[in-house]
N, C-alpha and C positions, 0 to 999 in steps of 0.2 A: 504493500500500500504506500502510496504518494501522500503523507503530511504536506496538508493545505493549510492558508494562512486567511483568510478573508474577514469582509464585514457582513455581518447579518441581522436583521431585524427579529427579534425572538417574538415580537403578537405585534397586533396590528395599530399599537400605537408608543412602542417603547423607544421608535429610534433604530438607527443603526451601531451595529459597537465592534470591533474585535471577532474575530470567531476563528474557531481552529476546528478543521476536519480533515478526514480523507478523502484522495480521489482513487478509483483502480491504476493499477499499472496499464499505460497500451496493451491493449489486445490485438492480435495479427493486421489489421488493417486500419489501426489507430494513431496517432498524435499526441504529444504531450509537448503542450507550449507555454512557454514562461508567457505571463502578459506582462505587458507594456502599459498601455491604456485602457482605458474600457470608459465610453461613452455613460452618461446618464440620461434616460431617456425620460419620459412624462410617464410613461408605463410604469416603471421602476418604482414611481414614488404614490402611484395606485395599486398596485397589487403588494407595495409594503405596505399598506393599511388596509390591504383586503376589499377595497372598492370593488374588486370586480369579481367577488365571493372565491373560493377555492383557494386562499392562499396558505401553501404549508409550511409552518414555522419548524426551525427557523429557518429563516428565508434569504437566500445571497442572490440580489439583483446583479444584472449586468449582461445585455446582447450586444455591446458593439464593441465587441473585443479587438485589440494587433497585438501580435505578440511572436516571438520566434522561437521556431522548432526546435528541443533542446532533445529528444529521443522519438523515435519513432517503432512501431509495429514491425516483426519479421517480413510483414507481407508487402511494405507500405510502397509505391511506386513514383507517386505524385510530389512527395516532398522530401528533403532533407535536413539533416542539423542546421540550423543557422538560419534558412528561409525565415524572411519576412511572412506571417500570415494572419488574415483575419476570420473572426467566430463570427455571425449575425444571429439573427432572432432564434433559429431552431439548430438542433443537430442531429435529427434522426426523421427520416420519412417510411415507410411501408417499402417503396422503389421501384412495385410494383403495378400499381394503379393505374389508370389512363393518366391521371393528372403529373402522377411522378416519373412516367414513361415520356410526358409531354416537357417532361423540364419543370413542371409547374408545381414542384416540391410542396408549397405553400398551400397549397389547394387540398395535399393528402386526403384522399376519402377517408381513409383510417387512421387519419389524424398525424401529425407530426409533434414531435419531443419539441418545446422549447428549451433554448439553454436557461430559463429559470422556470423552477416552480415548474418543470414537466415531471412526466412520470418515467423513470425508466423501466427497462424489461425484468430486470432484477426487484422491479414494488420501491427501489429508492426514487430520492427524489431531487432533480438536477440544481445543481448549485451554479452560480454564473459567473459573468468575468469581473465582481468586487471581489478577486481573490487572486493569488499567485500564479495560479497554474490551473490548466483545463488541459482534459484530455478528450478529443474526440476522432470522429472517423474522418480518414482523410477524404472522402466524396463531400463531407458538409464544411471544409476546409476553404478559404479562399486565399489566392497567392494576390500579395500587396507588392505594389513597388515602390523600393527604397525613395523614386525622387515624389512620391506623392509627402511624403513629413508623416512621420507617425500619428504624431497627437491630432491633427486635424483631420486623418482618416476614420480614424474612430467611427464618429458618427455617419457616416457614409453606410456602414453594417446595418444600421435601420432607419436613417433619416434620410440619406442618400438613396439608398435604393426603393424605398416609399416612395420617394418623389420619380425616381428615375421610370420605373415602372410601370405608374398610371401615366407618365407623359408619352411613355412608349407607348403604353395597351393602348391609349386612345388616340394614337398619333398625332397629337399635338406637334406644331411645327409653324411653318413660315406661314404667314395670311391671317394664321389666328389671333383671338384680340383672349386673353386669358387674364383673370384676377385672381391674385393669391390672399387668402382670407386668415391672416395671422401671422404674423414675422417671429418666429420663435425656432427651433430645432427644424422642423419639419419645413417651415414657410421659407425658410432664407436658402436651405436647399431647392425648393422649388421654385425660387426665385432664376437661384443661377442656374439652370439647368433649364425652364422655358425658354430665359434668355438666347443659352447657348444651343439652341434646339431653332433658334428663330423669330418665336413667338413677341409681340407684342403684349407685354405684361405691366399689370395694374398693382400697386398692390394694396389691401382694405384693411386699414387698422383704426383698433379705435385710440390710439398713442400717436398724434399726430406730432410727437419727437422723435417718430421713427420714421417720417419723410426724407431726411436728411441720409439716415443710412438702408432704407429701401432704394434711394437711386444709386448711392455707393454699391450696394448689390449688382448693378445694370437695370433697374426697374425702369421703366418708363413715365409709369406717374403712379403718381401716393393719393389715396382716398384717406380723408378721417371720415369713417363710419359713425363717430359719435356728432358729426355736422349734417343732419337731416339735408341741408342744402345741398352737400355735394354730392351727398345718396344718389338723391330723387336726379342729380344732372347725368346720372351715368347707368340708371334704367334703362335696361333692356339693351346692354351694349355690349356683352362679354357672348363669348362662343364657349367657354368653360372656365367654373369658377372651383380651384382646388382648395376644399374646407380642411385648415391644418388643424384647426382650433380643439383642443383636449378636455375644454371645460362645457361647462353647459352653455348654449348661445341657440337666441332665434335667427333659425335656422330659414325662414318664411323673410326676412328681411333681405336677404340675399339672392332669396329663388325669383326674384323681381329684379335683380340686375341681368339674369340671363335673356339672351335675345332668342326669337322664337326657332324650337328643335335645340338649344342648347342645354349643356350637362354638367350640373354640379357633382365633381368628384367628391365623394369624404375619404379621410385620410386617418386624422385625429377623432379619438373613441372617447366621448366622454361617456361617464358612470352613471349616465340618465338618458333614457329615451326621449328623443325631441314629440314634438306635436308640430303636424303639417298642416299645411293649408294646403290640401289636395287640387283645387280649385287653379293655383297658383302653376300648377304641372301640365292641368289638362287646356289651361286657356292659349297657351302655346308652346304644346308640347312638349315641353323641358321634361328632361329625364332629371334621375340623381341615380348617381350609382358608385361602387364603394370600390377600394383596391386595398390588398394588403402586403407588405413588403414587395418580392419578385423569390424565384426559384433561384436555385444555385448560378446554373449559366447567367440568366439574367445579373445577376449580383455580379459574375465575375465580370462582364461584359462593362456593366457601370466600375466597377474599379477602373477597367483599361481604357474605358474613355475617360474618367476624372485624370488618369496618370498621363492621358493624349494631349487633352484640354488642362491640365493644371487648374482643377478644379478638386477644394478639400472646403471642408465646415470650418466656419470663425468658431474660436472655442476659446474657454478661458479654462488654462489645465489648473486643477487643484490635488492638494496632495487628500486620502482618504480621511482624514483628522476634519476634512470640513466638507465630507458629502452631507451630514445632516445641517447645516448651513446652506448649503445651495439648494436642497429640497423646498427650505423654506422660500430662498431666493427664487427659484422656478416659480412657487407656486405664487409670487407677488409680481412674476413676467420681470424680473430684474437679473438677466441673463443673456450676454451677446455673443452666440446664438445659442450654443452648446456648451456645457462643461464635460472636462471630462479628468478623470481621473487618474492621475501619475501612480501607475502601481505600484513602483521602487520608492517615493517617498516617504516617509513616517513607518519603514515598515517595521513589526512590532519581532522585536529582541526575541 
């Protein structure tokens, strides 16, 4: 057994603190990687308080792991010692399914392991990258490139490829006029990546101090949503409007900026069901329809064009000593745009 080092929330309102466990040794077709970094997502600080029911204590958040290969499996082919590599949201799929035959991992009919708070085959239960080391199989592995920058890749494991993936699935690209609804982890990825896709991009915040660094993104122009005026001037103007937003929001105040046949994607899951104004969808025809991360290819494909385009998340690295500080910070939207987490600092004697 591998002695692990991490942090973990022991119920769903104690905080984060310290925590020591084990991981298995690589199995014949497995990975063991020192992390480096590991992203904090807005997931992370809901399912540590159990928002979204099923959370098993204690609990080590962490999907947007980079870290380097320090042992590998007998069987392993795809990596060696040393490789740069990144974890994302899950690490096991069925493999067999139309959707994981399809590439579309994420889709598992028979569900896929996330690296936290999943279940493994053994009844344990998966620990994430707030911790030293993970071991997983090398198919749910992704190879990073050294000139992408570590710490700014991070989030790219699930903010980057969240975003990458609905702008694919829906081919979003040159002609479209697209609004991003939230400048946070999620939005500021989406930002750059419409951009760099083509798109004509808006973006709707209700922090109209976030103007300044929405066009620093490459935005094209900033909405404050909380100025009724500039709402009602930008009705019925967008061809698809990406909802990042994680907390509760009327949702019916935005399905009036789409222009007619146009589709609000959601992205961000907040811990409450909205209430529609159906009326609003069927008067001209606007869809809404949802995406979640991307499959493996898909994932690695977004790495290779972010390391193409030199495109990585603004972050602000913090050592573990202050992930319960930035939980709080996230949850006040006081966060430019990602944190994430330096694993080697403060690490405990």
């Amino acid at each position: 057994m591998i002695q692990a080092k991490g942090y973990a929330a022991e119920n769903s309102t104690s905080g984060l603190a310290p925590f020591s466990f084990e991981r298995q040794e690589p199995h014949e077709h497995e990975v063991l990687i020192d992390i480096l970094y590991c992203g904090i997502c807005h997931a992370d600080i809901h399912q540590s308080k159990n928002e979204y029911g099923g959370t098993q204590y204690p609990f080590v958040p962490g999907h947007e792991i980079i870290g380097r290969v320090i042992d590998t499996g007998e069987q392993v082919t795809k990596y060696k010692t040393g490789d740069l590599v990144g974890v994302g949201y899950f690490i096991l799929s069925c493999g067999h399914c139309p959707n994981c035959t399809n590439h579309e991992e994420q889709f598992c009919d028979n569900g896929i392991t996330p690296t936290q708070n999943g279940k493994l085959p053994d009844g344990s239960t998966t620990k994430g990258g707030y911790s030293s080391c993970i071991v997983v199989h090398e198919n749910y592995v992704l190879k990073v490139s050294d000139s992408l920058g570590t710490a700014g890749a991070a989030p790219l494991l699930c903010a980057g490829i969240t975003t990458y993936s609905a702008l694919r699935h829906n081919e979003i690209g040159t002609g479209h006029q697209v609004a991003v609804l939230g400048l946070g982890g999620l939005g500021h990825m989406a930002v750059k990546f419409a951009v760099s896709f083509g798109a004509e991009v808006t973006v709707l915040s209700s922090s109209p101090t976030k103007r300044e660094s929405a066009i620093a993104l490459g935005a094209h122009h900033f909405i404050n949503t909380a100025n009724e005026a500039e709402l009602k001037a930008v009705s019925g103007s967008f061809d698809f409007i990406m909802d990042t937003v994680s907390a509760p929001h009327d949702y019916n105040r935005y399905l009036r900026l789409l222009k007619k046949d146009g589709t609000m994607i959601l992205l961000g899951v907040p811990p409450e069901n909205p209430q529609l104004a159906v009326g609003l969808l069927t008067s001209r025809r606007r869809k809404i329809t949802g995406s979640f991360i991307g499959g493996i290819e898909d994932t690695q494909q977004m790495l290779d064009y972010c390391a193409e385009h030199d495109i990585t998340a603004d972050v602000e690295v913090i050592p573990p000593s202050y992930i319960n500080t930035a939980y709080e910070r996230i949850l006040e939207s006081d966060v430019t745009y990602r944190f994430v987490i330096d694993m080697k600092k403060d690490q405990q004697q």
